[in-house]
C-alpha positions in Angstrom: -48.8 -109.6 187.7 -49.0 -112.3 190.0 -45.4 -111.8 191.7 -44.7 -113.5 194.9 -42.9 -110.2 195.8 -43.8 -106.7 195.2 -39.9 -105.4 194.4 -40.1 -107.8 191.7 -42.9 -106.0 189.8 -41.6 -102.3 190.9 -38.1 -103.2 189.0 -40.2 -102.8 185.7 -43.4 -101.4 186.3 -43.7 -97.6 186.8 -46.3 -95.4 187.0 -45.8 -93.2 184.1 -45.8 -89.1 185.0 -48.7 -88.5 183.0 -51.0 -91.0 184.8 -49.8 -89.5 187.9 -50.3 -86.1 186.9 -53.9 -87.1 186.2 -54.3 -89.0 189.5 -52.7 -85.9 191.5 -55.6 -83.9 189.3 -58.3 -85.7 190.2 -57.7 -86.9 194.2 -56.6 -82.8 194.6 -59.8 -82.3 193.8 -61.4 -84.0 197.1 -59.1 -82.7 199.3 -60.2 -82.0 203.4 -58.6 -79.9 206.0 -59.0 -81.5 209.6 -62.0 -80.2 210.0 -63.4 -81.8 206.9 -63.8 -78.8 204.8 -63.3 -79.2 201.0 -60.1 -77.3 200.0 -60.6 -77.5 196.4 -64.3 -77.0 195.9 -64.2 -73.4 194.8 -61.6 -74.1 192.2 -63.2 -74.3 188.0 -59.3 -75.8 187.1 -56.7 -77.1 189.3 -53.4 -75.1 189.2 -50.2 -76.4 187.7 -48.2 -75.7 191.1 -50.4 -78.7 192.4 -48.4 -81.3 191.4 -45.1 -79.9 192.1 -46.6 -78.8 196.1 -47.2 -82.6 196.0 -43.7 -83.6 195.2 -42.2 -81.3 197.3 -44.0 -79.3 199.5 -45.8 -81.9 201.4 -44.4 -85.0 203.6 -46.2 -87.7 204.2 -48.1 -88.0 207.5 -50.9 -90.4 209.3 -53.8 -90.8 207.3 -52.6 -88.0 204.6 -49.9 -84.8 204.2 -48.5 -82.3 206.5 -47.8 -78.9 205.0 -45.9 -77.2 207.4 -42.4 -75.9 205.7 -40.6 -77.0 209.0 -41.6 -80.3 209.3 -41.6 -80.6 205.6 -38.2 -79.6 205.4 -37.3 -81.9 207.7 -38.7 -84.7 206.1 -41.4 -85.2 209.1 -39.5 -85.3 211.7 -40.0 -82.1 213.0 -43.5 -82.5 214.4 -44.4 -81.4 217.8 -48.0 -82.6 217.9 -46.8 -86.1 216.2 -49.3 -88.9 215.7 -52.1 -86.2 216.3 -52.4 -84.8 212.6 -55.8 -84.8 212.9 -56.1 -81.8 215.2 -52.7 -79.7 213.1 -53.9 -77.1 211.1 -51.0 -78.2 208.1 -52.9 -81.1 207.8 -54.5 -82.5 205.0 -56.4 -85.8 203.6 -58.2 -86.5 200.3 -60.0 -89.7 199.5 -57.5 -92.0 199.0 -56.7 -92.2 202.5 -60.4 -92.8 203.6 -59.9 -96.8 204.1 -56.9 -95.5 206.5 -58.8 -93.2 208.1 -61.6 -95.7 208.4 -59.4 -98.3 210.3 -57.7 -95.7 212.5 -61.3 -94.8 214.0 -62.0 -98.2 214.5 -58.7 -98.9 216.2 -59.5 -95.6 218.3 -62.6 -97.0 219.6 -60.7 -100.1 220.2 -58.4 -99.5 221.9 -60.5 -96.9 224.5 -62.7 -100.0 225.0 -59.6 -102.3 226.0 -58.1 -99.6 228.1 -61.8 -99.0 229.9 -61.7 -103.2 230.8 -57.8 -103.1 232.1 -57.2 -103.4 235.7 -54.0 -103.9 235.7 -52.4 -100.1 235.2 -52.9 -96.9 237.5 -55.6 -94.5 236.4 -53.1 -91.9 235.2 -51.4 -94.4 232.9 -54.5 -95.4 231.7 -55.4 -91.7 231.2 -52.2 -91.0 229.2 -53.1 -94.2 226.8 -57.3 -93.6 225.9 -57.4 -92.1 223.1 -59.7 -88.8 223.5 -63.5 -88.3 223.2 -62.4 -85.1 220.7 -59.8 -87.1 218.8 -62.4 -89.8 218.2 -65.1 -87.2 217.5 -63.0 -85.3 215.2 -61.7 -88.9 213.4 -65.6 -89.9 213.1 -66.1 -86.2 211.7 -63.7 -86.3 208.7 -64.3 -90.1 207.7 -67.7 -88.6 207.3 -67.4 -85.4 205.8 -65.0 -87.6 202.8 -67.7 -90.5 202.3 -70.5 -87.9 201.7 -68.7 -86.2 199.4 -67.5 -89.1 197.7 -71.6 -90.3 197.7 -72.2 -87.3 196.0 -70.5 -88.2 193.1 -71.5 -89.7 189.9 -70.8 -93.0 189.4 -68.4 -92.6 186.6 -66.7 -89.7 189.1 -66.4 -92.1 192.0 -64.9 -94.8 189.7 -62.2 -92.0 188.7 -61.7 -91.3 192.1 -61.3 -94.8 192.8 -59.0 -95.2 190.0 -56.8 -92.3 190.7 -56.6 -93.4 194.2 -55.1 -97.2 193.3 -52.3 -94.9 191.1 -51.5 -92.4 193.7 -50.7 -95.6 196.0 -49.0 -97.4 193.9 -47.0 -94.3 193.5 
C-alpha cells in the first residue's frame, strides 16, 4: 500500500477472521515441539479448539508460543527458564517462525565467537555470557527438523504455507 507508516495501513486494513482461521489451519499443521517433533502429523483434520488454544491458550514467546497455563495466564511473565524456550517443554514453533529461528542460530554462533576473542572480561563472566554448545545444538536441530519438512512439501503446499505464514504475521 505503499504507506510511509505501518499504523497508517492497520487503521483500515484487517485481516479478516476467515483468512485467519485458514492461516491458523494450515501453519497448525507444521507445528514442532523443542525437540523438533511434528505435533500435528498424526492428525486427518485439525480440531476446532485449535483456533481458540491460539487466541487464548498460548502467549507469545522467542521464536514461537509457550503453553504453560502459568505463564500464559500471566501474559508471559511468569517464566522461570526465560529467553531459553528452546529447552521448555510448553514450547512450541511452526514454520512461520523459521526466518526467526534462523537468525537466532546465527546470532548464537555470533556471539560465542565474539565472546571466545574478548580479553577484556574474567573467565566466569565470559562463561555466564557464551551461549551453550546444547543450546546451539538444539537451535541447529529444530531449524532443521522445520526446513525438511517444509522441503517435503509440494510446491503448491509450501506456497500455502508461505502464504498463511505472511497472514499469521500480519495478524
Amino acid at each position: 500500500m505503499d504507506h510511509r507508516q505501518l499504523a497508517t495501513t492497520q487503521r483500515y486494513y484487517q485481516v479478516s477472521e476467515q483468512r485467519k482461521r485458514e492461516a491458523v489451519d494450515r501453519v497448525s499443521a507444521m507445528q514442532f515441539d523443542r525437540h523438533g517433533n511434528r505435533i500435528w502429523r498424526q492428525a486427518k483434520e485439525l480440531l476446532d479448539d485449535e483456533y481458540a488454544r491460539r487466541a487464548v491458550g498460548e502467549v507469545q514467546a522467542p521464536y514461537g508460543v509457550c503453553v504453560e497455563p502459568s505463564n500464559v495466564a500471566a501474559g508471559g511473565h511468569a517464566c522461570p527458564v526465560r529467553f531459553r524456550c528452546v529447552g521448555c517443554d510448553h514450547f512450541r514453533t511452526d514454520a512461520s517462525y523459521l526466518p526467526d529461528l534462523e537468525a537466532y542460530l546465527a546470532d548464537l554462533l555470533r556471539n560465542r565467537e565474539r565472546l571466545a576473542a574478548f580479553s577484556s572480561a574474567d573467565n566466569w563472566a565470559k562463561a555466564e555470557a557464551i551461549p551453550s554448545d546444547e543450546e546451539i545444538t538444539r537451535v541447529r536441530r529444530l531449524v532443521r527438523r522445520v526446513r525438511e519438512d517444509l522441503d517435503s512439501l509440494t510446491d503448491e503446499d509450501r506456497t500455502q504455507i508461505k502464504e498463511a505464514t505472511t497472514v499469521l504475521r500480519r495478524s
